[in-house]
C-alpha positions in Angstrom: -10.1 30.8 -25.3 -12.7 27.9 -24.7 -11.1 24.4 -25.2 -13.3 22.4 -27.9 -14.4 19.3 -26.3 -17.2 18.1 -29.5 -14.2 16.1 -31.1 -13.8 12.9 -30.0 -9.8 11.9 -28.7 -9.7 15.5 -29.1 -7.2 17.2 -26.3 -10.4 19.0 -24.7 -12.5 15.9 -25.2 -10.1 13.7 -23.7 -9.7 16.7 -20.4 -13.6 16.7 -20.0 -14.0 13.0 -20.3 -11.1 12.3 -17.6 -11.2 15.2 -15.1 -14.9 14.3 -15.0 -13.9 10.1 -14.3 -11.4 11.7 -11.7 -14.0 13.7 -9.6 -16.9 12.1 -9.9 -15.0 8.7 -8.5 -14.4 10.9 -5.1 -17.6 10.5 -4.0 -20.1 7.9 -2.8 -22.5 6.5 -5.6 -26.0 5.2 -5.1 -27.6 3.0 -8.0 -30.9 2.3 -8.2 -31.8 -0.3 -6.1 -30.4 2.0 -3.1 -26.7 0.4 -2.6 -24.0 2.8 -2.2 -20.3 2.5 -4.0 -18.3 4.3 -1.6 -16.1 6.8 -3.4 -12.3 7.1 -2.5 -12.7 10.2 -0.2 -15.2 7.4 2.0 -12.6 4.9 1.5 -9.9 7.1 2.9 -12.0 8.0 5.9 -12.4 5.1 7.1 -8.5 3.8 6.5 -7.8 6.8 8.6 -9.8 6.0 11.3 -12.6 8.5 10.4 -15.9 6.9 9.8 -19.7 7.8 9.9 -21.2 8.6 13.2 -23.3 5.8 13.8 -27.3 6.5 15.3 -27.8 5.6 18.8 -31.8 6.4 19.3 -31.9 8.7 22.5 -28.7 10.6 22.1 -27.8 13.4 21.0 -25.9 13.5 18.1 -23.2 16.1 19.8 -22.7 13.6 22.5 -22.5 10.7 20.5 -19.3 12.4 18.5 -17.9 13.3 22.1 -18.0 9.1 22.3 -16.9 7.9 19.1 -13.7 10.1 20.0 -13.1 7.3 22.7 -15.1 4.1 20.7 -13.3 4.1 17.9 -11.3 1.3 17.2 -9.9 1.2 13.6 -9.3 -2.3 12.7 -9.8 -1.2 8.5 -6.0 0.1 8.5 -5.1 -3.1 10.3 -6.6 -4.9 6.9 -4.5 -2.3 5.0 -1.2 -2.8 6.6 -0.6 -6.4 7.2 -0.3 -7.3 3.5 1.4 -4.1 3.1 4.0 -4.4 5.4 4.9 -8.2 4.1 5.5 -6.6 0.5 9.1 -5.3 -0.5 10.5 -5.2 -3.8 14.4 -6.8 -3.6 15.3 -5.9 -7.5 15.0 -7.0 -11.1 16.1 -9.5 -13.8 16.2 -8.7 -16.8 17.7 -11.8 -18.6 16.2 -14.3 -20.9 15.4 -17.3 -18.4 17.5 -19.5 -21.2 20.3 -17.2 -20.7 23.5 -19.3 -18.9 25.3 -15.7 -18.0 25.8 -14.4 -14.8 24.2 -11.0 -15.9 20.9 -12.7 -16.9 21.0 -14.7 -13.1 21.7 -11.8 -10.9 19.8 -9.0 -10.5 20.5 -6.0 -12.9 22.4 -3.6 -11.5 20.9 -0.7 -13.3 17.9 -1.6 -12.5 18.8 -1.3 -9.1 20.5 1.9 -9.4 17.2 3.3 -10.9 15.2 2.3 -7.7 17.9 3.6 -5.9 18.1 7.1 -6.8 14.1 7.3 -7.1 14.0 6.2 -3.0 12.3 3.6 -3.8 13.0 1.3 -0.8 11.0 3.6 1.0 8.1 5.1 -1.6 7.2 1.7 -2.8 5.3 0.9 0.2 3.4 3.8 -0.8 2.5 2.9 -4.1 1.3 -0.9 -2.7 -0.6 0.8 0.0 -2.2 3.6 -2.1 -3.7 0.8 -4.3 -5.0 -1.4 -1.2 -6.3 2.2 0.4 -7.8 3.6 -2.9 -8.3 0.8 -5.4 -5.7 1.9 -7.6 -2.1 3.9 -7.4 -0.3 4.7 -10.5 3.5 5.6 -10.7 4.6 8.7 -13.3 7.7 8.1 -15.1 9.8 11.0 -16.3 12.8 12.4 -17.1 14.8 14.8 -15.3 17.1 17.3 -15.6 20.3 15.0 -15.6 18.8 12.4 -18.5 18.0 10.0 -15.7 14.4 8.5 -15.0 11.9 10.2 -12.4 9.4 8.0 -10.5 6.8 9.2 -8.6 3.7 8.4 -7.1 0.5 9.5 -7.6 -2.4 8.8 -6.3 -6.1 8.3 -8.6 -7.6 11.5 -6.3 -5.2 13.2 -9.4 -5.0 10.9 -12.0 -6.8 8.7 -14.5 -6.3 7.3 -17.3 -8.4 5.8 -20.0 -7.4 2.4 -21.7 -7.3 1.2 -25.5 -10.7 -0.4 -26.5 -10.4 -4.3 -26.2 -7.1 -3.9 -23.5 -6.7 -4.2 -20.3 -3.1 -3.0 -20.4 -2.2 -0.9 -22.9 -3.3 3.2 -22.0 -4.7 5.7 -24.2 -4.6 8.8 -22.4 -3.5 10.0 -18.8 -4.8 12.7 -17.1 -3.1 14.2 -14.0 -5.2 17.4 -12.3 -3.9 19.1 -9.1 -4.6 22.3 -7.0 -1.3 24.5 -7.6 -0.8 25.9 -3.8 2.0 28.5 -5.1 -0.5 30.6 -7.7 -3.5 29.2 -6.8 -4.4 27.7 -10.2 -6.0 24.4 -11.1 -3.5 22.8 -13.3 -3.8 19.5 -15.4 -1.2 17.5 -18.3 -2.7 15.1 -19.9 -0.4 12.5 -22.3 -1.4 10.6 -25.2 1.1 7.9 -26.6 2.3 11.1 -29.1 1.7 14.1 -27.7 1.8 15.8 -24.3 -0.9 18.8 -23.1 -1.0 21.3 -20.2 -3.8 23.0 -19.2 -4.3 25.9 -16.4 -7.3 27.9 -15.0 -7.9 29.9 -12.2 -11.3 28.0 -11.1 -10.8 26.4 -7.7 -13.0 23.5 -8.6 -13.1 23.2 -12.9 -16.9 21.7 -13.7 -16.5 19.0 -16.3 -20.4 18.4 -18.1 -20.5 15.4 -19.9 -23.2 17.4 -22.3 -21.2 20.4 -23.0 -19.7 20.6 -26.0 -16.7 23.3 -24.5 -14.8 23.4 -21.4 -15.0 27.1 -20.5 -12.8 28.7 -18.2 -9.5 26.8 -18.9 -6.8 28.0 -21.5 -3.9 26.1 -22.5 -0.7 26.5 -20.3 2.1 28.2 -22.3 5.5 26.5 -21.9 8.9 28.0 -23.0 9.4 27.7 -26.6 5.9 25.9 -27.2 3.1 28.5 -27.1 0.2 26.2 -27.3 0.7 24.5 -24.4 1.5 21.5 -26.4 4.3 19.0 -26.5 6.2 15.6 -28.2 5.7 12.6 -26.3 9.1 11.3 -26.2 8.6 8.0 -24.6 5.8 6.9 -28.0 3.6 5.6 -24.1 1.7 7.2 -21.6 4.1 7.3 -18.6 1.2 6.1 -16.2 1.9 2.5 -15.4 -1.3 1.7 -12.8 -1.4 -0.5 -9.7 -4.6 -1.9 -9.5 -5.6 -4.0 -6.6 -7.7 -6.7 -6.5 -8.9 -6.3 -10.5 -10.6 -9.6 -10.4 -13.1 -8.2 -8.2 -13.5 -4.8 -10.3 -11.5 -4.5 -13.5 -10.9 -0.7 -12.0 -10.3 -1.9 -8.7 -11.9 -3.0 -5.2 -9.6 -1.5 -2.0 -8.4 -3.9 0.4 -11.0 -3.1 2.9 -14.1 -2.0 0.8 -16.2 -5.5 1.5 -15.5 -4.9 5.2 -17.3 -1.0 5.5 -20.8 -2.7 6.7 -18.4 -4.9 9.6 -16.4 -1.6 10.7 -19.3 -0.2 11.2 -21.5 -2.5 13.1 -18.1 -2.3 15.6 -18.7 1.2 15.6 -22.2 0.9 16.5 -21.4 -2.1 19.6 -18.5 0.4 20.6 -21.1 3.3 20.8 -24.0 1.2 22.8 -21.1 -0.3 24.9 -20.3 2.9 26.7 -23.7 4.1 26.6 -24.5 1.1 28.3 -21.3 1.9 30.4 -21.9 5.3 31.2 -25.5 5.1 32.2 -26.7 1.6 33.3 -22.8 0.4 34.7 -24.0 1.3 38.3 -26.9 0.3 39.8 -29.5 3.5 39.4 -31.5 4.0 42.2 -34.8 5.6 42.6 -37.3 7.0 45.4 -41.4 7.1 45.5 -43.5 8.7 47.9 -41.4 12.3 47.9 -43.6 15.5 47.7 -41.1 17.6 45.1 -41.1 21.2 45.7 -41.2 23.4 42.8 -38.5 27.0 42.1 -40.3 30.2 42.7 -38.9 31.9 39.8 -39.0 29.0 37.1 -42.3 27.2 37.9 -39.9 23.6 37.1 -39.5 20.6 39.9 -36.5 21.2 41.8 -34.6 17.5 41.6 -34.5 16.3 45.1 -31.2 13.6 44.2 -28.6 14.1 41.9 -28.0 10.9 40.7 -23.9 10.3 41.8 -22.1 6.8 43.1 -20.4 8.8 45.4 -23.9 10.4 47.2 -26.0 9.0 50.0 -30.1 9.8 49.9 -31.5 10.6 53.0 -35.4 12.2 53.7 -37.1 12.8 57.0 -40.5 11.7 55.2 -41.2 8.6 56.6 -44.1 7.6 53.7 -40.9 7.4 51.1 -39.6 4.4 49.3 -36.0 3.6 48.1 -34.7 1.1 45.9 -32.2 0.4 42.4 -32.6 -1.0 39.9 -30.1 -3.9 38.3 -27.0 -2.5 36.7 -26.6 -3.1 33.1 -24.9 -6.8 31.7 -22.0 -5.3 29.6 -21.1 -8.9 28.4 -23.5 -9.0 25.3 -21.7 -5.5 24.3 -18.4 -7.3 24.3 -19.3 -10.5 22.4 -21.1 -8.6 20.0 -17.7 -6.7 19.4 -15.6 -9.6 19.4 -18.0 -11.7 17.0 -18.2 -8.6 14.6 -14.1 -8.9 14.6 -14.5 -12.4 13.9 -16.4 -11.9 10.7 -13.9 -8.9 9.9 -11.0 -11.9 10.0 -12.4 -13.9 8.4 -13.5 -12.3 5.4 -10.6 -10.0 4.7 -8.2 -13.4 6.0 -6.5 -11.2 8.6 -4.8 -13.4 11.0 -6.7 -14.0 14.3 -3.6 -13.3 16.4 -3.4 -9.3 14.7 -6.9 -8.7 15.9 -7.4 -10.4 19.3 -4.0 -9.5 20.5 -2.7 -12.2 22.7 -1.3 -15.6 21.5 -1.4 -18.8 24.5 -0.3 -21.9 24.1 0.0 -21.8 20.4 2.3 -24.0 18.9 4.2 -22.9 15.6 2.9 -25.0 13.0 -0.9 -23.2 14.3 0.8 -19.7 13.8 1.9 -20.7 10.3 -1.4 -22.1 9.0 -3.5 -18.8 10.6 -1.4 -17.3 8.3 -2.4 -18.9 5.2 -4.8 -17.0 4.0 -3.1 -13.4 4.1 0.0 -15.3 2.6 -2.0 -16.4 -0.4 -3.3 -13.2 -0.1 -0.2 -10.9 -0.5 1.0 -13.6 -3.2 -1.7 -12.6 -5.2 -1.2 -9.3 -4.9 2.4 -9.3 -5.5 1.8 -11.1 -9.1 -0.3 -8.4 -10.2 1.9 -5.1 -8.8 5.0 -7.0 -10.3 3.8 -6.7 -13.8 3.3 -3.2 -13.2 7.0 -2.6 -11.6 8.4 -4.4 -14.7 6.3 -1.9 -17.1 7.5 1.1 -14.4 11.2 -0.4 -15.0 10.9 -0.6 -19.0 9.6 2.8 -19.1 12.8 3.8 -17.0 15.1 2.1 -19.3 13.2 3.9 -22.3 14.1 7.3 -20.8 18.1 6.1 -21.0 17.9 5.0 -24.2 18.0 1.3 -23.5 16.1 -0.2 -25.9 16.5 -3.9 -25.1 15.9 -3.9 -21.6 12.9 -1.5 -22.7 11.4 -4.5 -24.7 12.2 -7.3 -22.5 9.1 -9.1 -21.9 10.9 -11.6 -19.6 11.9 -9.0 -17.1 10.8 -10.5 -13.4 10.2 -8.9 -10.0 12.5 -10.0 -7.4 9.7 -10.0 -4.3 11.1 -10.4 -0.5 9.3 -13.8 0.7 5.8 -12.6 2.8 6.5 -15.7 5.0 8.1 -15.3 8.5 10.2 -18.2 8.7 12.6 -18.8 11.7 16.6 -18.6 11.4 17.0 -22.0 12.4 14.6 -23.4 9.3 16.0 -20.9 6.6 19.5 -22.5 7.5 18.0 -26.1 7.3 16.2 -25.2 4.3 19.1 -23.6 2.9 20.8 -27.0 3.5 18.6 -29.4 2.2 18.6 -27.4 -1.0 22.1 -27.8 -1.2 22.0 -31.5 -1.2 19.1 -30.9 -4.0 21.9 -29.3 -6.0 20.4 -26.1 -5.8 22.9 -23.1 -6.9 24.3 -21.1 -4.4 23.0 -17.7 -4.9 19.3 -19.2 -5.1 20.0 -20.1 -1.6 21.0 -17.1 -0.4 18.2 -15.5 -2.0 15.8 -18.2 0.2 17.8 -17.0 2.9 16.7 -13.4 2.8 19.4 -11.4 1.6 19.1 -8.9 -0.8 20.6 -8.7 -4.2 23.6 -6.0 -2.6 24.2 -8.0 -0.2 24.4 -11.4 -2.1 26.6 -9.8 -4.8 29.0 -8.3 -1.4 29.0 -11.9 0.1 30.3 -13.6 -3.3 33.1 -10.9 -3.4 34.1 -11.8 0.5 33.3 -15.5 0.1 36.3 -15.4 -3.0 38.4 -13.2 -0.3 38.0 -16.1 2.4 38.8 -18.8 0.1 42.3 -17.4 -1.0 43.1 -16.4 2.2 42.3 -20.1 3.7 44.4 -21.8 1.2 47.3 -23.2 2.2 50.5 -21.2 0.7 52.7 -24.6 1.4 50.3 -27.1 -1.4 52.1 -28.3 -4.3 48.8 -28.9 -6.1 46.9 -25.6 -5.2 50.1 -23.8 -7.1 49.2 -21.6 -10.4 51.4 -22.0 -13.3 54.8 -19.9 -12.7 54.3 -16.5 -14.2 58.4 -16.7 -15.5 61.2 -18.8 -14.8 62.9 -17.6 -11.7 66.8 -16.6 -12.0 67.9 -18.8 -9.1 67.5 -22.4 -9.8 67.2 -22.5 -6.0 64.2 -19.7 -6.0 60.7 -20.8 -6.4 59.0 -19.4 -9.7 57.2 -16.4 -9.0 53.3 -16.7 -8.9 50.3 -14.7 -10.7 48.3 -13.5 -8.4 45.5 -13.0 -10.6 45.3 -16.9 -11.1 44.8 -17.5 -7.7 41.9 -14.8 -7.0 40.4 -16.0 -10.0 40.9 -19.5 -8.9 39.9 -18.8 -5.5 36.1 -17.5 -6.7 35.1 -20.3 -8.8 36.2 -22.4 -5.8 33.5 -20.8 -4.0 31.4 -20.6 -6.3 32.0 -24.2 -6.8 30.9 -24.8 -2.6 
């Protein structure tokens, strides 16, 4: 039956007006004064190295491909990937910062546990890198068969989602629509904060008119034991928690390398003359005057008297004929023009110098570290606004287990590996010098670059190490006896309990 899309926040209204946000976003958009929004299929192009041909005047367009095969240099995904590669989640808190505990200090171990059995570790970095790549990721929390929360991620060539009027934050409806490989069908759910919809078709590519008052052609998906197609929502949210990069540029997002497009591809463009310029003006062309040029028999066209090859001689028993060459192209210009494009490309999107140009000479350390100011500040920036969405992704989680504090607690923090690469030799002085400051031990282990695992694993060992360094023979390292021994002549018998438990707040004490 046709889905009724006249009502407004209406299932089929709220289907028509997101699966039309969804695919209309794919492709490029021109306004009216003739600039072009690139869509996200443009955007993924070029982070995957496949950009627009580029005109060279002269050539033909076949043999201009066959170059940009070889050209092609695609510094866009280097934008991409060195903020991405300096951004790792380590874990949670989820403590009141006033809390004194140990639990409210440390990261939460169900937290962890959660990003553990969800691979996190490794599908994070696609989450960070679909939002640089495509403006926007999102990350889908459910909950599975066993009770326990499932996140994935998803990417905004499937989803969108629609926000409360006035908020930036809070969602009103999420719409996820997706080609169903096994039967062929277009498929779509879309959530609202109370209710959850499925919808099927067999269209391969469902129309969505913003004037039609119907969606024709889709039907509602029937699920066991709910024949409409229509569900509770149990989480009371829509379980679409969005990454979106770079909001201060576009409140639905800017990708890391959309200001940079009009840079690739004038690169693309000195590539393409370059080996033009390589191919046909490299050696010195010669030519000949005075020749009498026969013509074929069966054709009627001149028959070329020299094939132009470096490897060839020309020789002619006319004596009236003329050699010469003529100067063999500068390739110089065609370089700098590259390298000052790159130049441009660094400095706008503040990629470091030394990850375009390659080689690093006599350049001390302290030069290194301020290059890579700017794509520090950078990834800073970026981390404070994906770590408010990881929190919301972790209180959604703790909502599907029933954990209604840690579901409400606004205090919850990120716990971001530093971006900065620091030496051994100054984590350990810095680590030091902290020290001295008074700074608690497991902060400095955290500035040293362990994990959250492996801090908790070191405290356990560090307790170990200080009961078995402490010397049996110590009058004043002795526990209270645990009973009076028989034998005057015996030593009381020991707790052993007292000294492990003595042993780790001695270390925790160092």
């Amino acid at each position: 039956m046709p889905i009724d899309a006249s009502k407004v926040e209406s299932p089929g209204w709220w289907l028509q007006r997101l699966g039309k946000k969804l695919l209309d976003e794919r492709d490029d958009v021109t306004d009216d004064c003739g600039e072009v929004t690139p869509g996200l299929n443009t955007l993924r192009d070029y982070a995957e190295g496949r950009p627009p041909l580029p005109h060279v005047p002269g050539v033909d367009p076949n043999e201009a491909r066959a170059w940009m095969r070889d050209a092609r240099t695609n510094w866009t995904s280097l934008v991409i990937d060195s903020p991405t590669e300096r951004m790792h989640v380590d874990g949670f808190r989820f403590g009141d910062p006033d809390d004194e505990s140990d639990e409210a200090k440390n990261a939460d171990t169900e937290a962890n546990r959660i990003w553990q059995e969800n691979s996190l570790d490794a599908d994070a970095d696609l989450v960070h890198y679909g939002a640089l790549s495509q403006r926007r990721a999102f990350v889908l929390v459910e909950k599975g068969d066993d009770g326990r929360p499932v996140l994935t991620h998803e990417t905004p060539r499937q989803v969108a989602v629609e926000h409360a009027q006035g908020s930036r934050r809070k969602l009103a409806a999420g719409l996820k629509l997706w080609r169903d490989d096994w039967t062929g069908n277009t498929r779509a759910t879309l959530w609202t904060p109370d209710r959850v919809f499925d919808f099927t078709t067999k269209s391969e590519a469902p129309i969505f008119s913003g004037r039609a008052a119907s969606l024709r052609g889709w039907d509602a998906f029937a699920l066991p034991n709910a024949s409409d197609g229509e569900r509770p929502n149990d989480l009371k949210a829509v379980p679409l928690v969005p990454f979106i990069n770079r909001r201060n540029r576009r409140p639905s997002g800017f990708a890391e390398h959309e200001d940079v497009l009009s840079i690739q591809n004038r690169i693309n463009l000195s590539l393409i003359n370059l080996i033009a310029a390589m191919k046909y003006g490299a050696f010195r062309q010669r030519w000949a005057a005075g020749l009498e040029v026969g013509e074929d028999p069966v054709t009627g066209k001149p028959i070329q008297p020299f094939q132009l090859d470096i490897r060839k001689l020309w020789t002619t028993d006319d004596p009236e004929a003329r050699f010469g060459e003529f100067a063999a192209t500068d390739l110089a210009p065609y370089v700098r023009a590259v390298e000052s494009a790159v130049q441009d490309l660094a400095a706008i999107s503040r990629t470091p110098p030394h990850y375009l140009i390659g080689a690093v000479v006599n350049v001390s350390g302290d030069a290194l570290k301020a290059a890579e100011t700017g794509l520090i500040s950078k990834v800073r920036d970026r981390q404070r606004n994906f770590g408010e969405s990881w929190e919301a992704v972790m209180r959604l989680a703790f909502r599907v287990i029933g954990d209604e504090a840690k579901a409400n607690a606004y205090t919850a923090e990120t716990i971001w590996r530093d971006p900065e690469s620091r030496s051994v030799a100054e984590m350990a002085d810095a680590a030091v010098k902290k020290q001295a400051a008074g700074v608690p031990w497991r902060q400095r282990m955290e500035g040293l670059g362990y994990t959250p695992t492996e801090i908790s694993r070191m405290e356990i060992d560090r307790a170990a190490d200080a009961m078995n360094a402490q010397p049996a023979t110590d009058p004043q390292q002795q526990p209270a006896p645990l009973q009076a021994a028989t034998d005057p002549k015996q030593p009381a018998q020991q707790d052993p309990r007292a000294v492990i438990g003595r042993s780790a707040s001695d270390a925790n004490a160092a």
